[in-house]
N, C-alpha and C positions, 0 to 999 in steps of 0.2 A: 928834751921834750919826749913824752913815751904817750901809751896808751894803758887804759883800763878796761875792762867790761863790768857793764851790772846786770844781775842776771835776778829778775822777779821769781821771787820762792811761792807766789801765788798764783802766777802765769805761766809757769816751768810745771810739766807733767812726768818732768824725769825720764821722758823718752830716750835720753842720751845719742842722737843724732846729731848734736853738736860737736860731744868730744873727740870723734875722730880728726874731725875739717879742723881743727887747731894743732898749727902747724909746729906749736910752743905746750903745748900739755898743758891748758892753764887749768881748762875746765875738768872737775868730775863730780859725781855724783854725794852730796854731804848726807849726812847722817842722819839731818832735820827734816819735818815732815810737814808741808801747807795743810792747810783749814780742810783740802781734798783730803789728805790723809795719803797724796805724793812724798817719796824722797825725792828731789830737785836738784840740779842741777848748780855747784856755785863755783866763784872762781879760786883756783887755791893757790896757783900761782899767779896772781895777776900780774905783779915787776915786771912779770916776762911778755906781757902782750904787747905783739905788734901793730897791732891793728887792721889786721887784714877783712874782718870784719866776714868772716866764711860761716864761724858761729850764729853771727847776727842772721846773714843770709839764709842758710837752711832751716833755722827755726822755726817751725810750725804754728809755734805761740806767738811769736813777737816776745818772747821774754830777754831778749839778749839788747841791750844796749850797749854800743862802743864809744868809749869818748875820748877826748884828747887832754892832756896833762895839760896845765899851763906851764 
């Protein structure tokens, strides 16, 4: 059983205050750009999340969701 995160490319402002607190590098900043005309935030390694959930915590937006694999 692992973890994922999902990270809203509508609700992400690309502040990147996430990607340090990820203690697994999953997150960083993708290419794609929301309806703001933000580049956002996505997960690129997700296999690797623990689920510590530091991501979800400091986000500003609420854009980070953590879940549990089945």
């Amino acid at each position: 059983m692992g973890f994922y995160i999902e990270i809203s490319g509508e609700l992400c402002k690309g502040c990147s205050i996430c990607i340090p607190e990820c203690p697994k590098n999953v997150i960083a900043i993708g290419d794609n750009f929301n309806a703001k005309g933000w580049r956002y935030a996505e997960p690129f390694r997700n296999e690797d999340c623990i689920g510590c959930r530091k991501c979800a915590v400091v986000c500003p937006d609420s854009a980070i969701k953590v879940w549990k694999k089945d």
